[in-house]
C-alpha positions in Angstrom: 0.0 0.0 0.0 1.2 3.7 -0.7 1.8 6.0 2.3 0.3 9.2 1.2 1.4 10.8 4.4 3.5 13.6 2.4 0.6 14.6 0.0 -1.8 14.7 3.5 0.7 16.8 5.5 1.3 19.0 2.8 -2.7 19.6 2.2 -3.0 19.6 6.3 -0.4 22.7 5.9 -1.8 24.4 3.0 -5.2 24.4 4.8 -4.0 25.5 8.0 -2.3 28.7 6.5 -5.2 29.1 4.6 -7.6 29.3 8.2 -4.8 31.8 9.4 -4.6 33.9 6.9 -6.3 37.6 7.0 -9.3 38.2 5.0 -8.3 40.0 2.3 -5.0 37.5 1.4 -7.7 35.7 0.8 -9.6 37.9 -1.1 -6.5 38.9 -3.2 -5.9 35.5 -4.5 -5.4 33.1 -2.1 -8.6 31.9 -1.7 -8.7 31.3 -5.5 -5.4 29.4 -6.0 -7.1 27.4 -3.1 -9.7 26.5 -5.4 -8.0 25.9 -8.3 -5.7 23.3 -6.4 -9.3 21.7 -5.4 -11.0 21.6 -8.2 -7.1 20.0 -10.0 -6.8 17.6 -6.9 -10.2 16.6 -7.4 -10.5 16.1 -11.2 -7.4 14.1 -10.4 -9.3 11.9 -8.3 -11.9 11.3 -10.6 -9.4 10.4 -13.8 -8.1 7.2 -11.3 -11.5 6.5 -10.1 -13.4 6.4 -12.8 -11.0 7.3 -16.0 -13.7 7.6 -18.4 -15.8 10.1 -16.6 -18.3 11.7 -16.3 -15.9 14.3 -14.3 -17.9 17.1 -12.0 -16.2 20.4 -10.9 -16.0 21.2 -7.4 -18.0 24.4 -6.9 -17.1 27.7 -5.3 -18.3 28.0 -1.8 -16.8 31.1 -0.8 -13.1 31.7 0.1 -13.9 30.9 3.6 -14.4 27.2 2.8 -11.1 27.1 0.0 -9.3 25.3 3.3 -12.1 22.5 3.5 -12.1 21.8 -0.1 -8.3 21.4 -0.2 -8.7 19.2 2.1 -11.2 16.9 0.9 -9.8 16.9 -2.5 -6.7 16.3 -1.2 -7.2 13.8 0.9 -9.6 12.0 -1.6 -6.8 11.8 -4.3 -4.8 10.3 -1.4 -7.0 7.7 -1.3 -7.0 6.4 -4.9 -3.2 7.2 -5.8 -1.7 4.6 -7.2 2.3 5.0 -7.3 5.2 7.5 -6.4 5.2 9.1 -9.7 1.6 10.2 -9.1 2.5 11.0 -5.5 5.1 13.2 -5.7 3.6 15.0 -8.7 0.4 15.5 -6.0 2.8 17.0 -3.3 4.3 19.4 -5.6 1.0 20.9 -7.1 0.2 21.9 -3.5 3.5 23.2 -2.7 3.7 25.6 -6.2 0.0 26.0 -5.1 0.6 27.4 -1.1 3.6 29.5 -2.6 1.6 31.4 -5.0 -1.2 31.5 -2.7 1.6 33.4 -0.4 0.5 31.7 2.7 
């Protein structure tokens, strides 16, 4: 079985900078490079689950939730990944993702 425990921690850190952050960093753009990561984590998911689709984008629900959904997304690719390649690919999208977030 793969230990995902890098792509969790790394999702577990985003989203706690994300609940720390002020108001308007989120409202600049972190809340929306939050999303983005989300909605990529999830369609992510959705490619291993079920490859040929049909593929649903997470909605918006408001930059105070952008730490919940990186969560959930993240931690339900975590579930379904299926090797390192795909793993370490995971952990860097939310890396380049906190860093531009500027969190």
């Amino acid at each position: 079985m793969l230990d995902t425990t890098p792509l969790t921690r790394a999702v577990d850190h985003f989203a706690d900078r994300l609940r720390a952050a002020p108001q308007s960093r989120l409202q600049r753009s972190a809340a929306a490079e939050a999303l983005a990561l989300a909605r990529e984590l999830a369609l992510r998911a959705q490619r291993l689950e079920t490859p040929d689709g049909p593929f649903h984008e997470m909605p918006d629900a408001g930059m105070f939730a952008a730490a919940d959904q990186v969560t959930v997304a993240g931690n339900d690719l975590a579930l379904v990944l299926a090797d390192e390649g795909q793993l370490a690919e995971a952990v860097t999208l939310v890396e380049e993702a906190q860093k531009r977030a500027g969190v």
